[in-house]
C-alpha positions, -999 to 999 in steps of 0.1 A, spaced: -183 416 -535 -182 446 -515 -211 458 -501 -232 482 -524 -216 465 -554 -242 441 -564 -272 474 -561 -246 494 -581 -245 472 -610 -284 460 -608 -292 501 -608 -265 504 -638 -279 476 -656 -315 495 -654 -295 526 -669 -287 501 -695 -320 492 -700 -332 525 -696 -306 540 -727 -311 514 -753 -354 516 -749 -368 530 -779 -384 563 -788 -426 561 -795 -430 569 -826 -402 565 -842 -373 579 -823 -372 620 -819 -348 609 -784 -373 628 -758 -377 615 -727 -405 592 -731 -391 556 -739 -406 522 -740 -393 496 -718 -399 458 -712 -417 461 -679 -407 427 -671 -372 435 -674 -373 462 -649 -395 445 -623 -370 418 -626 -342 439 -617 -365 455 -593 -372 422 -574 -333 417 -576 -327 445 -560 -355 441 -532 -342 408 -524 -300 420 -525 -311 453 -508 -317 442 -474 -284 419 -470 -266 449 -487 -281 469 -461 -277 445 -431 -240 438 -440 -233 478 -442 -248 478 -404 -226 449 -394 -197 461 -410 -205 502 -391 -215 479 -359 -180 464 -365 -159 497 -368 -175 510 -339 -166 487 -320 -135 485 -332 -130 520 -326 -146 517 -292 -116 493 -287 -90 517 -298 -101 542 -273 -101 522 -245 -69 510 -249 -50 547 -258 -70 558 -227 -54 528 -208 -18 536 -227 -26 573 -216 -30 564 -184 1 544 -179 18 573 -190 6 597 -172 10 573 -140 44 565 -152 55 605 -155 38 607 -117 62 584 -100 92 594 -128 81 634 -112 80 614 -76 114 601 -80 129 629 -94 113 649 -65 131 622 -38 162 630 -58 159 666 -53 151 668 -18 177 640 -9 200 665 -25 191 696 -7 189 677 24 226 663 15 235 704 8 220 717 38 242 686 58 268 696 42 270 733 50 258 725 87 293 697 88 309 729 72 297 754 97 305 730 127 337 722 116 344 762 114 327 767 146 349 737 162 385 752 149 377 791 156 366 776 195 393 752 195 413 783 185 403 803 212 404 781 238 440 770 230 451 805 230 431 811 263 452 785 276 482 796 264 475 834 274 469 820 311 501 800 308 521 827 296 508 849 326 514 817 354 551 813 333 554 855 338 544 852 370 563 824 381 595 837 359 589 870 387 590 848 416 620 829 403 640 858 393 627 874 425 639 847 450 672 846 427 676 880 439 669 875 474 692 842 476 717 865 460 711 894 482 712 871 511 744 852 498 764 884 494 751 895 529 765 858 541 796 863 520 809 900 536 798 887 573 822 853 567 798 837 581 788 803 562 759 785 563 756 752 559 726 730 547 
């Protein structure tokens, strides 16, 4: 039986009682009846005696669910927790996966940048070079055509004198 049920049906069989008692008198139904008094202390005792384990068993059984429920809390608080840890290193990791790829970026661009740096200075040092090397090649290209002339000022001077030279 659950608990109550046994005081619900004592108090329901004193109802009982209770509706088939007889009028004084003679009937008229008003609200004075007469009862077997040893009927009702009967279910009186009954219900003193199932009362208190009624009672007790309701107390275990509220005891019971509450720490039942006690239970229940204490382990969503612990679920809760793991979650909440869980999202903390899932936010951690996704942080480390963020900064490694700005850091990556900011590689990248400086390889980029060097790289630019590198060809415009290898750029301008070739064509330093080759600037300097065209003047030397103009320079020497002068002397060159400059002897040229002098050798063939000096041959055509040798050539109307007769004279020969010999090396």
């Amino acid at each position: 039986m659950e608990p109550g049920e046994e005081i619900e049906a004592l108090v329901d069989e004193l109802e009982q009682i209770v509706a088939d008692a007889k009028s004084p008198f003679g009937g008229g139904g008003g609200q004075r009846k007469i009862v077997e008094a040893q009927d009702i202390y009967e279910i009186l005792d009954e219900i003193r005696r199932v009362f208190p384990q009624e009672f007790m068993d309701a107390r275990r059984i509220l005891r019971e669910e509450g720490e039942m429920l006690d239970r229940a809390q204490k382990q969503a608080d612990a679920i809760i927790a793991d979650a909440q840890q869980q999202a903390m290193v899932i936010a951690g990791d996704q942080e480390i996966v963020r900064l490694a790829q700005q850091q990556s970026e900011t590689i990248r661009d400086a390889a980029q940048q060097y790289e630019r740096d590198t060809r415009y200075n290898a750029e301008e040092y070739a064509d330093t070079v080759l600037a300097h090397l065209e003047d030397n090649l103009r320079s020497l290209t002068g002397t060159v055509t400059r002897v040229r002339q002098t050798l063939n000022e000096n041959s055509g001077a040798n050539n109307q004198s007769g004279n020969s030279v010999n090396w």
